[in-house]
C-alpha positions as a LaTeX table, in Angstrom:
\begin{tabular}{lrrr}
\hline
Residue & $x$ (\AA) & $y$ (\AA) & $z$ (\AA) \\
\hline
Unk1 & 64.98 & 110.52 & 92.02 \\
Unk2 & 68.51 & 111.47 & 92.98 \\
Unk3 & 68.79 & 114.74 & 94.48 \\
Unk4 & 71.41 & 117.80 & 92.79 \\
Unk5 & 74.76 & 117.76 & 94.26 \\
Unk6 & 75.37 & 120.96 & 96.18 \\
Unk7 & 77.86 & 123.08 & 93.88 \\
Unk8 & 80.41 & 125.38 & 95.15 \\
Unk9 & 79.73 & 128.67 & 94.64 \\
Unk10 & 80.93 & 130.94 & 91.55 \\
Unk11 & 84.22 & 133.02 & 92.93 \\
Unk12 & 81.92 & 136.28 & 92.41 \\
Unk13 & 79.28 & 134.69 & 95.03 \\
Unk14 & 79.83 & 134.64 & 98.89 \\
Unk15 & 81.87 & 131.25 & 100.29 \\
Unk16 & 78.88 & 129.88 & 102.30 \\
Unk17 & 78.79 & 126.20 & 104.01 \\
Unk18 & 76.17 & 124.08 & 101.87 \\
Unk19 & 73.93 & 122.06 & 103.24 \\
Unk20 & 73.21 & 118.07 & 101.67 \\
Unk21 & 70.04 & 116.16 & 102.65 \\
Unk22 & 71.92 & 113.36 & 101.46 \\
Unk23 & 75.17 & 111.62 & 102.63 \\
Unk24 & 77.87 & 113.12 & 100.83 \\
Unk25 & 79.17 & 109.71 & 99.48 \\
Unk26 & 75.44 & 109.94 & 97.52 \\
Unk27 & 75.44 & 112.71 & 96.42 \\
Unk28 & 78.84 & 113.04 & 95.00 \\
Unk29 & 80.13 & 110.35 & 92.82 \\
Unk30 & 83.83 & 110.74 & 93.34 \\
Unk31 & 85.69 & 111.77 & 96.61 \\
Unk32 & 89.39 & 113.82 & 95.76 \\
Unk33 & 91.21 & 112.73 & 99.05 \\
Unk34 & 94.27 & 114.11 & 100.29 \\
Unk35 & 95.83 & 111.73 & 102.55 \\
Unk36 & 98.36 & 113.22 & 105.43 \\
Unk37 & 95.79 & 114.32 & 107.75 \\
Unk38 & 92.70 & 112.61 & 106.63 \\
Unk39 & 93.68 & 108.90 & 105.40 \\
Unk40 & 96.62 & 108.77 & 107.90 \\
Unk41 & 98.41 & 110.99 & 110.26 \\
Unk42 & 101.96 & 110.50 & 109.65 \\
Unk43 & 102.77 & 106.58 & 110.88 \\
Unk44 & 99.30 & 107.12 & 113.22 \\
Unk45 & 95.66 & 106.05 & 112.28 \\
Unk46 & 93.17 & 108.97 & 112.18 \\
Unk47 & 89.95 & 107.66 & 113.99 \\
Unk48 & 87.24 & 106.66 & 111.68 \\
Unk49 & 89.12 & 107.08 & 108.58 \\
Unk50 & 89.41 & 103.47 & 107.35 \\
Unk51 & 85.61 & 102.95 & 108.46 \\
Unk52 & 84.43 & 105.84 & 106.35 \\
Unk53 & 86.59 & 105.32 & 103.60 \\
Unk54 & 85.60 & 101.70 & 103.01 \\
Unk55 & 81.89 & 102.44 & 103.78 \\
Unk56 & 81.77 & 105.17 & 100.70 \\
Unk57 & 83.62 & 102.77 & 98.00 \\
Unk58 & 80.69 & 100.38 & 99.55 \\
Unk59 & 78.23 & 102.74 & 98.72 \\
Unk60 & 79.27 & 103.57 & 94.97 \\
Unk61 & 81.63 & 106.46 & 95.07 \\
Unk62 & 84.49 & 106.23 & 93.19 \\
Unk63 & 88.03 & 107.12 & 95.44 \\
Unk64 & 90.93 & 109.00 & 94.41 \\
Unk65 & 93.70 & 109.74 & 96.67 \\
Unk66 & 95.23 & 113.32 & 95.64 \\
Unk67 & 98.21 & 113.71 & 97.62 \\
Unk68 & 100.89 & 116.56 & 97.19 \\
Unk69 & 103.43 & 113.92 & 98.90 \\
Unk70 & 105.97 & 113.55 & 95.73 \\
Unk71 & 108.05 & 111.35 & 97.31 \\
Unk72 & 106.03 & 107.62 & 97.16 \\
Unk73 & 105.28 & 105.75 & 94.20 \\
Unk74 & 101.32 & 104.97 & 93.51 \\
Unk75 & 102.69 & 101.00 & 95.12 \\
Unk76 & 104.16 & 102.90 & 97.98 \\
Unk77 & 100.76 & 104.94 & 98.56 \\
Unk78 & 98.39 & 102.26 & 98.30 \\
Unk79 & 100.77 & 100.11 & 100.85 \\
Unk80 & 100.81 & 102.53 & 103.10 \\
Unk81 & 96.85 & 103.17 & 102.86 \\
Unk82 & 96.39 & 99.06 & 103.46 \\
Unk83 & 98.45 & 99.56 & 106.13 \\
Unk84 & 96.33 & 102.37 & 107.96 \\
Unk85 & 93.06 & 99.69 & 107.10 \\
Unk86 & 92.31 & 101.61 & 103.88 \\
Unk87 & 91.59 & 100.00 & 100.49 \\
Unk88 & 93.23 & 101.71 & 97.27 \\
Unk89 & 94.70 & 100.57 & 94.08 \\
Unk90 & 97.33 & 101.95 & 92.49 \\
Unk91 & 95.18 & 103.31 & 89.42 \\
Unk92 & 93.41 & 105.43 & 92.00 \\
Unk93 & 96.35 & 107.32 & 93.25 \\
Unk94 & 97.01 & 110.92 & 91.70 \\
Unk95 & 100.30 & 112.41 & 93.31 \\
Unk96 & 102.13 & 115.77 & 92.68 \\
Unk97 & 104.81 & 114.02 & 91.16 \\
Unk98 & 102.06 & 112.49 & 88.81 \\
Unk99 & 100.88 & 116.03 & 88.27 \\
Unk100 & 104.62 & 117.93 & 87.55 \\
Unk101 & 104.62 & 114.70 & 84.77 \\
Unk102 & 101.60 & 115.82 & 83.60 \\
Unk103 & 102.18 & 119.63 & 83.41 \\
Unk104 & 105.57 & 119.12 & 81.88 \\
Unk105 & 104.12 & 117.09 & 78.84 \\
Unk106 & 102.10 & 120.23 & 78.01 \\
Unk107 & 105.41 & 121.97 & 77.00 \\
Unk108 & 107.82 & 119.50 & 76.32 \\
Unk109 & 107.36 & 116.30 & 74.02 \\
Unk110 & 107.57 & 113.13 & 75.49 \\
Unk111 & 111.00 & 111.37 & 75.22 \\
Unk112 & 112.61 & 114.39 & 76.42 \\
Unk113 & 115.63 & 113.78 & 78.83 \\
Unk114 & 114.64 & 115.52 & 82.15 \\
Unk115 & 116.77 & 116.22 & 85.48 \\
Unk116 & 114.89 & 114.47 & 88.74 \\
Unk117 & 115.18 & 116.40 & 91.60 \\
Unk118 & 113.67 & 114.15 & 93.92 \\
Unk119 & 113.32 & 110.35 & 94.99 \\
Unk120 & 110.96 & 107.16 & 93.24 \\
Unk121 & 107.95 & 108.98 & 93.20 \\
Unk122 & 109.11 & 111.68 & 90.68 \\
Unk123 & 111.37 & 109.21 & 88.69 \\
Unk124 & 108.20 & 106.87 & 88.07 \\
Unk125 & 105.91 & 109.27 & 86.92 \\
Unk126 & 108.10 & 110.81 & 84.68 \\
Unk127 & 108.76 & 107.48 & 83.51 \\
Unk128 & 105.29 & 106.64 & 82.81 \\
Unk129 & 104.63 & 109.65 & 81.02 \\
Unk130 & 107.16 & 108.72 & 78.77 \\
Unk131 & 110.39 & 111.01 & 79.81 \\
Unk132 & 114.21 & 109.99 & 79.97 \\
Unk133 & 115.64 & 110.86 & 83.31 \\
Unk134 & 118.74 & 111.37 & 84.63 \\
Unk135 & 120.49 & 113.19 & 87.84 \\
Unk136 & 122.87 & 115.08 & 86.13 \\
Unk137 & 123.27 & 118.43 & 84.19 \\
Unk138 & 125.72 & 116.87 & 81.97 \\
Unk139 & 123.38 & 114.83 & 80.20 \\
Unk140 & 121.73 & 118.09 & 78.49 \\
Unk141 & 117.52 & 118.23 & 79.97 \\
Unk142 & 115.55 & 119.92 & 78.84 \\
Unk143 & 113.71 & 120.42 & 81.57 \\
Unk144 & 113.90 & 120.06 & 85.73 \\
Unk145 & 111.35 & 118.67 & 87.49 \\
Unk146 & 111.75 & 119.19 & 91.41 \\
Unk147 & 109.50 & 117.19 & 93.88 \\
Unk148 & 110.33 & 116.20 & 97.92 \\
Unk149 & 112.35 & 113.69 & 99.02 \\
Unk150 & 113.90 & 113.72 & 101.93 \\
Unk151 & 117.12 & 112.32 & 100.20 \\
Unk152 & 117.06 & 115.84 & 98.68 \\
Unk153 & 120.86 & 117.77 & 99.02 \\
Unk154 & 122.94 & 120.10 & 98.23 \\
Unk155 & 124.12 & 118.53 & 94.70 \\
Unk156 & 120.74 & 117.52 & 93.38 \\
Unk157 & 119.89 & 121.46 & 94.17 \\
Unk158 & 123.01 & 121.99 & 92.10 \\
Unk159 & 122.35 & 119.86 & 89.11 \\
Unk160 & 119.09 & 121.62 & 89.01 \\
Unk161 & 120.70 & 125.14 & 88.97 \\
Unk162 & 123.39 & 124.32 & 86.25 \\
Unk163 & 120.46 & 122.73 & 84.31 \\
Unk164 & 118.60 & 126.05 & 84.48 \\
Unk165 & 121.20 & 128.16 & 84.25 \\
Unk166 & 121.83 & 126.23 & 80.38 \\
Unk167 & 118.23 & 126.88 & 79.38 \\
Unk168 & 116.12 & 123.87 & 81.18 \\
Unk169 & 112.54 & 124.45 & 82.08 \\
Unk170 & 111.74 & 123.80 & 85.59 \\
Unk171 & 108.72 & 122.35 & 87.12 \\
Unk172 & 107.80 & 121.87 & 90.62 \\
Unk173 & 105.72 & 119.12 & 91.74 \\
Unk174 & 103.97 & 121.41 & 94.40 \\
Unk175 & 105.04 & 124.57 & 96.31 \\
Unk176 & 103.67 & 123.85 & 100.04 \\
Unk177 & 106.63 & 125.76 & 102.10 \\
Unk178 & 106.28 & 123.33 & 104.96 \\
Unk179 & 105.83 & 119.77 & 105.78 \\
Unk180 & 104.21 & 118.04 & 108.79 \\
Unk181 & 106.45 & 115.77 & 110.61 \\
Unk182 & 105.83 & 113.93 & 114.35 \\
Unk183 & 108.13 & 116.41 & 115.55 \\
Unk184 & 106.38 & 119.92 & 114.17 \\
Unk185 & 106.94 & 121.68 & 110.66 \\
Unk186 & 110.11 & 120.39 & 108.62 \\
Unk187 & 111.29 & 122.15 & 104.70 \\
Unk188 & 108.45 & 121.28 & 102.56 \\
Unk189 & 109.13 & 121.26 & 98.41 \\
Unk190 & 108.37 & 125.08 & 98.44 \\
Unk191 & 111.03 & 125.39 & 100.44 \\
Unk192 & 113.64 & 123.91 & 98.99 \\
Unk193 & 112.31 & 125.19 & 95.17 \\
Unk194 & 113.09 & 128.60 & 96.71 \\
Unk195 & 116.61 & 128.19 & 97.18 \\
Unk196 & 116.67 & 127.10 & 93.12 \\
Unk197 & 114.78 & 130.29 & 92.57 \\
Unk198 & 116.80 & 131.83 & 94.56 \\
Unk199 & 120.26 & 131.07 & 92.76 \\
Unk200 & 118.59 & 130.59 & 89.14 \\
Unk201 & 116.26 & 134.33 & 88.88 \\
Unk202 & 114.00 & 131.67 & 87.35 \\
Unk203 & 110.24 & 131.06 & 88.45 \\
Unk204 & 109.07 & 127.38 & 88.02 \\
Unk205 & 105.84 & 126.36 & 86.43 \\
Unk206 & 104.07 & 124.65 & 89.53 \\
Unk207 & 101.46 & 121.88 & 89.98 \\
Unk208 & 99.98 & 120.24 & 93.01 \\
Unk209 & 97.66 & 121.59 & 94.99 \\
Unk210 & 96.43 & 124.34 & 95.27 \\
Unk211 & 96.61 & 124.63 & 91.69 \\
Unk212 & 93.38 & 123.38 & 90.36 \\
Unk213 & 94.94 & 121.19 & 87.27 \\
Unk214 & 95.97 & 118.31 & 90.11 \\
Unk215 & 92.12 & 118.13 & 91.41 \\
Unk216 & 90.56 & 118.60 & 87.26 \\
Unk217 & 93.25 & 115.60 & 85.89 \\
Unk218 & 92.98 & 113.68 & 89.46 \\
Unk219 & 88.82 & 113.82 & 88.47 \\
Unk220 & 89.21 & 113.13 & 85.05 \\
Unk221 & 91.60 & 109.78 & 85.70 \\
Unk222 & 88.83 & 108.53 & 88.17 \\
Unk223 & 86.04 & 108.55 & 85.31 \\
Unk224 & 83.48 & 110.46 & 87.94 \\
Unk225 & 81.62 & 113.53 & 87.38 \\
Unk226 & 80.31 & 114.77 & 90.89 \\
Unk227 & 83.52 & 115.72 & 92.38 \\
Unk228 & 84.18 & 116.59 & 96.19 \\
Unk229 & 87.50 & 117.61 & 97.71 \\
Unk230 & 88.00 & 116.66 & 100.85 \\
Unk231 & 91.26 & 117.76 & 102.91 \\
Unk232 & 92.84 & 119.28 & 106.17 \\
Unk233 & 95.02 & 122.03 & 104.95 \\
Unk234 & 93.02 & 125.59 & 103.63 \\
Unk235 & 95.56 & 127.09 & 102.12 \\
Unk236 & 96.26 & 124.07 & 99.77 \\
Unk237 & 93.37 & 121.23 & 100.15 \\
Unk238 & 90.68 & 123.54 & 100.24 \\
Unk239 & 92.06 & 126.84 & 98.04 \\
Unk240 & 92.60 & 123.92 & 95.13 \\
Unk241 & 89.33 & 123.10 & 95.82 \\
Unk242 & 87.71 & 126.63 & 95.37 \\
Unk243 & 89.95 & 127.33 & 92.54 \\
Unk244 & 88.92 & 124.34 & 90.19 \\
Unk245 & 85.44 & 125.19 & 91.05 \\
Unk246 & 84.50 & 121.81 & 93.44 \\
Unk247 & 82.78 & 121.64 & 96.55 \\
Unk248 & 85.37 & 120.98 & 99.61 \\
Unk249 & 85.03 & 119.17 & 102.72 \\
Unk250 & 87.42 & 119.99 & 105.45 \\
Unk251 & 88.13 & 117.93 & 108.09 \\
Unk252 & 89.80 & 118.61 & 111.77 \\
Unk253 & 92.20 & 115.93 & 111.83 \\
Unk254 & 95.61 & 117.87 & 110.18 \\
Unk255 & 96.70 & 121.00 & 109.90 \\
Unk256 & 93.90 & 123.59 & 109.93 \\
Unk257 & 92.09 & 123.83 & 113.02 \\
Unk258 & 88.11 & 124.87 & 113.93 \\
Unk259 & 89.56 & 128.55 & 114.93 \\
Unk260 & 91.48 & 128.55 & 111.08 \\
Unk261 & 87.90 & 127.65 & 109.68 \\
Unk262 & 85.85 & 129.61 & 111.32 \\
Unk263 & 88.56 & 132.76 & 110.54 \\
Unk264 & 88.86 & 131.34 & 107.10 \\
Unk265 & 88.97 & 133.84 & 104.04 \\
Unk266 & 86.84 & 133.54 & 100.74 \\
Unk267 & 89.32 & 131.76 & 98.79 \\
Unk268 & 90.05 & 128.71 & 101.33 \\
Unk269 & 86.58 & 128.28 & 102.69 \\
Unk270 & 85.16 & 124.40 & 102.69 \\
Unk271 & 81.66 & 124.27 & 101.49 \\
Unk272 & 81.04 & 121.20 & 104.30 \\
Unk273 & 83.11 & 120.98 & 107.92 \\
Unk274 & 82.99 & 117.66 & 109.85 \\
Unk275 & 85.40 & 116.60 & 112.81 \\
Unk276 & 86.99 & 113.99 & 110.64 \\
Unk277 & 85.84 & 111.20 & 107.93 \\
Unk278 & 82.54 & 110.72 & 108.97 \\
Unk279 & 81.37 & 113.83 & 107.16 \\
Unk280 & 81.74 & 111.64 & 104.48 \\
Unk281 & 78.99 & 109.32 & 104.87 \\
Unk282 & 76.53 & 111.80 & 106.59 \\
Unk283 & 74.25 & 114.40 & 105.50 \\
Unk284 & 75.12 & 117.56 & 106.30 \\
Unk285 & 72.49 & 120.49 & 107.14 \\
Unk286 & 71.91 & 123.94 & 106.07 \\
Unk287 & 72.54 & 126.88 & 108.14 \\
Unk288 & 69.75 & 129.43 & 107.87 \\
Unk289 & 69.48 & 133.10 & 109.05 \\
Unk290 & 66.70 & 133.45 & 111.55 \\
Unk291 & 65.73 & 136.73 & 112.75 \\
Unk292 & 65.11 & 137.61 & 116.55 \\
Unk293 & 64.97 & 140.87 & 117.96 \\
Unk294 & 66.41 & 142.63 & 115.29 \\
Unk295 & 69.47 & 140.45 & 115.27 \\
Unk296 & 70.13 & 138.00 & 112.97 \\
Unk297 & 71.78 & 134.29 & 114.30 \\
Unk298 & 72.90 & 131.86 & 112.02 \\
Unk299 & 71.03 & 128.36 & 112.85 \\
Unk300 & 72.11 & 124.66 & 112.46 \\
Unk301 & 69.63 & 122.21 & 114.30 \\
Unk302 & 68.71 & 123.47 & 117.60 \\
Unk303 & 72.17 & 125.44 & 117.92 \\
Unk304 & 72.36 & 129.44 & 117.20 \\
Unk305 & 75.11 & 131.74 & 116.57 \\
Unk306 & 75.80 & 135.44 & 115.94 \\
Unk307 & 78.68 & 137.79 & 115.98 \\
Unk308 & 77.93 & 140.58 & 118.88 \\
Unk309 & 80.70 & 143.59 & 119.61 \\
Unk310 & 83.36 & 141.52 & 117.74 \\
Unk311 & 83.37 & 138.52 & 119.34 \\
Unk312 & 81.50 & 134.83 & 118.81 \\
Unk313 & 77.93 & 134.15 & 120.91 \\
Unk314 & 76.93 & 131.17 & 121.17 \\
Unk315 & 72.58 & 130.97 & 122.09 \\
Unk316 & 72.56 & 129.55 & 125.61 \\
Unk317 & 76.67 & 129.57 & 126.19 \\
Unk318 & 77.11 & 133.13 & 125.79 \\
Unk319 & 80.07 & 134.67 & 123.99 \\
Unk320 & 82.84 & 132.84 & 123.68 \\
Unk321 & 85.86 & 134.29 & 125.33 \\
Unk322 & 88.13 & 131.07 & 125.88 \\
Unk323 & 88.70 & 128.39 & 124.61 \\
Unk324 & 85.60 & 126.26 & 124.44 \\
Unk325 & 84.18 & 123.22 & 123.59 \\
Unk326 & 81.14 & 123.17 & 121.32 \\
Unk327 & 79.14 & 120.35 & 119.65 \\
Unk328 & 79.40 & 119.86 & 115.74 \\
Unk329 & 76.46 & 121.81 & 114.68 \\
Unk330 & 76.96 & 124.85 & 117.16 \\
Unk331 & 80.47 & 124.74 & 114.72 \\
Unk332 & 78.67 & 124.80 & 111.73 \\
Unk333 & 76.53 & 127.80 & 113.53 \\
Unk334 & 79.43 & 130.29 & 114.41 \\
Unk335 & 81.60 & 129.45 & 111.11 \\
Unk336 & 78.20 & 130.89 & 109.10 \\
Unk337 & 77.77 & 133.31 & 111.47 \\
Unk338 & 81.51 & 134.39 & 111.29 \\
Unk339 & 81.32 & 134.29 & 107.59 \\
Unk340 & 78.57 & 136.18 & 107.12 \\
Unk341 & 80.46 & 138.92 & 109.61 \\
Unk342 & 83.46 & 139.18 & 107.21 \\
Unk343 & 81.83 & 139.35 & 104.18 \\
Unk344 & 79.04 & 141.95 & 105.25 \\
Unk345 & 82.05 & 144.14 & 106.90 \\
Unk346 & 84.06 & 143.44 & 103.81 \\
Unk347 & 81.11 & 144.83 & 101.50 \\
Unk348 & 80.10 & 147.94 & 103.34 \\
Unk349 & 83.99 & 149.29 & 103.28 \\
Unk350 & 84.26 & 147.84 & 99.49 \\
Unk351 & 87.48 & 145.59 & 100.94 \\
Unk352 & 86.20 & 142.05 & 99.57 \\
Unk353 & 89.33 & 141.32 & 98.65 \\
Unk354 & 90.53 & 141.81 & 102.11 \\
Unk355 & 87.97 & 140.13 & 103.74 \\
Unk356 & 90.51 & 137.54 & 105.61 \\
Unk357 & 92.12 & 140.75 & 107.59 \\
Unk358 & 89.47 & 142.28 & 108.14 \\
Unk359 & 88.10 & 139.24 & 109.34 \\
Unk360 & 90.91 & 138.79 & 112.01 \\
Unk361 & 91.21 & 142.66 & 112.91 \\
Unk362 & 87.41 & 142.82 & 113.56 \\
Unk363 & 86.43 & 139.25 & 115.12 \\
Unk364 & 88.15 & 137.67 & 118.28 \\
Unk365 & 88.16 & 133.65 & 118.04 \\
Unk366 & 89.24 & 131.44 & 120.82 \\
Unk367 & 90.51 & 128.19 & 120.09 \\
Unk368 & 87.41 & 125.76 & 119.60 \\
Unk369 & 87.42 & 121.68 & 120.48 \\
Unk370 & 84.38 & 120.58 & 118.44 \\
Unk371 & 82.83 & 117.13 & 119.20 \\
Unk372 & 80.91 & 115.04 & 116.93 \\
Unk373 & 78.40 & 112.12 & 118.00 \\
\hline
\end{tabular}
């Protein structure tokens, strides 16, 4: 008999890791994967990617590739995905671009002449869904829809002010502020959506993650009904995740890093943490409170962890001053220990919602390499 997929908890409940007996890809039916990060890293491989990914479509689960990248076509995705040893079709790509198309047709009808602010990606899906498009304010949209490209400049920006300015809605294919590049951090779509804002007085209507509509139309296009989100990035992966109520796996591969995780509030917290795309095809265990001497360490395996005097302990390592480098399940150990910190502080002073600060102010991390067999 097939085992209950661990659920996320309700946003009333404390954000605890989960524990699966199973490998993920049984236990959950469809994997939600973001790609920059996890499938890929930028024109890199990431390690054990391709392996894992091919090994759960073996297994059963259904794949869809969620991807807040506006820019490529579902072609361009799934090309790029062959090209990192990673099997897709285009039918099981769900991009931001897809998503703004989406959002829009819930408030204009289809037909509709709409301003792209953008490159392919964004023209195709609002092709597909059945819009006009054009590039220029002249032409009378009704709406804007703004995704990145980086052939994005000054007059596109323009277009999409004068279009506002005469009445069009806009919509924004995501909002992340930044965008990872080889060379560090470069103007995400947030960005450059701010400097409409900025000129227009006008807030957009936003999709992409971490909106939970991209994850709940990105499930229902894949036909599964055991979802799990699996990203790099809290603050949009995994906050998405929380938000449209699915369990989240967070990998170490992109953006967020062990220390983010284990300093992680509420909102963004994975229910599963794995070095990389492994995670996928392994069971993952339960930490457990165990009692000893009056203090309570959080267990994974044979590795222990508690919070003493505001800092991170590690059973036979000692606290952890530096950085340090600790095995997968002593990870899994001090991010429930460090959880379980924050959220008792943030009860006894009645500041749950400020749980995150209080987190940093009270808890000293040091940067953490974590290891996985």
């Amino acid at each position: 008999m097939t085992t209950p997929a661990p659920q996320a908890p309700a946003a009333s409940q404390r954000a605890t890791l989960l524990g699966c007996a199973q490998p993920l890809d049984e236990a959950y039916d469809v994997a939600l994967l973001d790609l920059d990060g996890v499938c890929f890293a930028g024109e890199a491989r990431v390690p054990h990617a391709a392996d894992s990914v091919n090994a759960a479509r073996g297994a059963g689960m259904r794949l869809s590739f969620v991807t807040n990248n506006a820019s490529r076509t579902p072609q361009a995705i799934v090309d790029k995905l062959a090209a990192n040893g990673i099997q897709a079709r285009a039918e099981e790509v769900f991009s931001a671009a897809m998503d703004g198309a989406a959002l829009l047709g819930e408030h204009v009808p289809a037909g509709s002449t709409v301003l792209v602010v953008g490159g392919q990606g964004v023209r195709q899906a609002l092709t597909d869904a059945g819009f006009a498009v054009t590039s220029t304010a002249q032409d009378q949209p009704v709406a804007v829809v703004q995704g990145w490209d980086p052939g994005v400049d000054w007059a596109m920006l323009s277009e999409a002010t004068y279009a506002i300015g005469q009445g069009a809605l806009h919509v924004a294919t995501n909002l992340d502020s930044t965008l990872p590049t080889e060379r560090g951090f470069a103007l995400g779509n947030g960005s450059l959506v701010a400097a409409v804002v900025n000129a227009t007085g006008k807030q957009p209507l936003a999709g992409g993650k971490p909106t939970p509509g991209i994850y709940q139309r990105a499930l229902a296009r894949s036909g599964g009904a055991r979802p799990l989100a699996i990203g790099d990035r809290l603050n949009t992966d995994l906050v998405g995740a929380r938000t449209a109520g699915f369990p989240g796996l967070h990998v170490l591969t992109g953006v967020s890093t062990a220390r983010d995780v284990v300093l992680a509030a509420p909102g963004e917290r994975p229910s599963f943490v794995h070095t990389d795309l492994r995670g996928l095809t392994r069971p993952h265990p339960q930490p457990t409170a165990v009692q000893d001497q009056g203090r309570t360490w959080w267990q994974v395996g044979d590795q222990r962890a508690r919070v003493t005097e505001g800092r991170l302990e590690l059973a036979g390592a000692g606290v952890l001053s530096t950085s340090a480098t600790v095995i997968l399940d002593a990870y899994r150990a001090l991010v429930a220990a460090a959880w379980d910190h924050a959220d008792t502080l943030a009860e006894s002073q009645t500041r749950a919602a400020q749980a995150g600060s209080w987190l940093h102010e009270a808890l000293r991390v040091p940067e953490l390499d974590v290891v996985a067999p």
